[in-house]
C-alpha positions as CSV (number, residue, x, y, z in Angstrom):
1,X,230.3,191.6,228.4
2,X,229.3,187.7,227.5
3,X,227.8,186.2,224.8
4,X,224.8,187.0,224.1
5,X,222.3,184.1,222.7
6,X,219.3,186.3,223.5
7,X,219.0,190.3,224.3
8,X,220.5,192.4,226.5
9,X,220.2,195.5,227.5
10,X,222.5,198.4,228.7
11,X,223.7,202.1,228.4
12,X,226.2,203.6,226.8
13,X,227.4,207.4,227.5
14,X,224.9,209.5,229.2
15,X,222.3,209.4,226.7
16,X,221.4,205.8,225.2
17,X,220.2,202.8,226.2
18,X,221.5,200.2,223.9
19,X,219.5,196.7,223.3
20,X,222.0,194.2,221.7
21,X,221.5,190.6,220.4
22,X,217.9,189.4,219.3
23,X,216.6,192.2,219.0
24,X,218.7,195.4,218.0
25,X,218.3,199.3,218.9
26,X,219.2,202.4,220.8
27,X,216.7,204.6,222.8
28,X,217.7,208.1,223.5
29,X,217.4,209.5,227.2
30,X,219.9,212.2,228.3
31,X,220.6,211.9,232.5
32,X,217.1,209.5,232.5
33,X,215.6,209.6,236.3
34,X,212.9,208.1,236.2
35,X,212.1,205.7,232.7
36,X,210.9,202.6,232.6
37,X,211.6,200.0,229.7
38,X,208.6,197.4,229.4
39,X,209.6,194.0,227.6
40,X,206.9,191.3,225.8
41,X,207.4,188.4,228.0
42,X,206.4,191.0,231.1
43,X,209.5,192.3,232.2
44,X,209.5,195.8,234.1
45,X,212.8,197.5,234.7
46,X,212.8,201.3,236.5
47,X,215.5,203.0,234.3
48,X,217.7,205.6,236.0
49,X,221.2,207.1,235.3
50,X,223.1,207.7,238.4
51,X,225.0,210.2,239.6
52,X,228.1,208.4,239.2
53,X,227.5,208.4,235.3
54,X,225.9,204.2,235.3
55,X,223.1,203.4,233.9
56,X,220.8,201.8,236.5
57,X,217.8,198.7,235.6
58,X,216.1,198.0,238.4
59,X,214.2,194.9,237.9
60,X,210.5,195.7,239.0
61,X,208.8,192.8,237.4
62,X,210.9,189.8,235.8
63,X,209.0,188.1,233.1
64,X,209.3,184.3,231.4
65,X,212.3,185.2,229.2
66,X,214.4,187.2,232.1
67,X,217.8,185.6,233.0
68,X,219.7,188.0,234.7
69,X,220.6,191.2,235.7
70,X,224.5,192.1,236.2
71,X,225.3,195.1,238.3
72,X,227.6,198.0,236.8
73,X,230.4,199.5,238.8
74,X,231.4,203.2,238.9
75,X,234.8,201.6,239.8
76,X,235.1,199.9,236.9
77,X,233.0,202.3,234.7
78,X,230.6,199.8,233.5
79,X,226.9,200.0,233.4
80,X,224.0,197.1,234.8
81,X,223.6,194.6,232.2
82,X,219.9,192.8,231.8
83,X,219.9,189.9,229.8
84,X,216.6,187.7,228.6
85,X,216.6,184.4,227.0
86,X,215.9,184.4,223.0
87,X,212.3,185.2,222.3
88,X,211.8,188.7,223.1
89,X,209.4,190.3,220.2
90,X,209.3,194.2,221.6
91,X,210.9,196.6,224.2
92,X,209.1,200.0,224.5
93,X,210.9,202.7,226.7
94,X,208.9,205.5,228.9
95,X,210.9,208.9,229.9
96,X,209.4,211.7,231.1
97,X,205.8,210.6,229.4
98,X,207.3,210.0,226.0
99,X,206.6,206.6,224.7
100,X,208.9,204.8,222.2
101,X,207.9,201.3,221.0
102,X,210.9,199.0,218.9
């Protein structure tokens, strides 16, 4: 993992998705198929972990503050890493039709 200067956001184990830097906080999803985190600059990412035990973003939407995504490996046992430039003011997560707002 690099430095972060703005917010990323990954999983960890097979229930959280963690948001480091900027902004700080953990969202709780066990086996997630079908989520979808929402960011304030406009960025959609489909949220799904994958049989292989990696969390999966799939960028639907990349908004003004998006910089990258970085792909996890089931080789290497690391999960996909979104990162956003600073200025990010809220993520809210959707799983299964509950709605969580940080």
């Amino acid at each position: 993992m690099e430095e972060i200067k703005g917010t990323m956001i990954t999983g960890a184990s097979d229930d959280l998705i963690e948001i480091e830097g900027e902004l700080s906080e953990e969202f709780e999803s066990f086996d997630c198929t079908d989520g979808v985190l929402s960011c304030s600059d406009g960025t959609l990412l489909e949220v799904n972990y994958d049989k292989h035990g990696i969390w999966r973003f799939n960028v639907l939407y990349s908004g003004s503050l998006f910089n990258k995504k970085v792909e996890g490996s089931a080789d290497s046992d690391t999960n996909d890493e979104v990162y956003f430039n600073p200025g990010l003011k809220w993520i809210t997560f959707n799983d299964d039709g509950h709605l969580v707002t940080r």
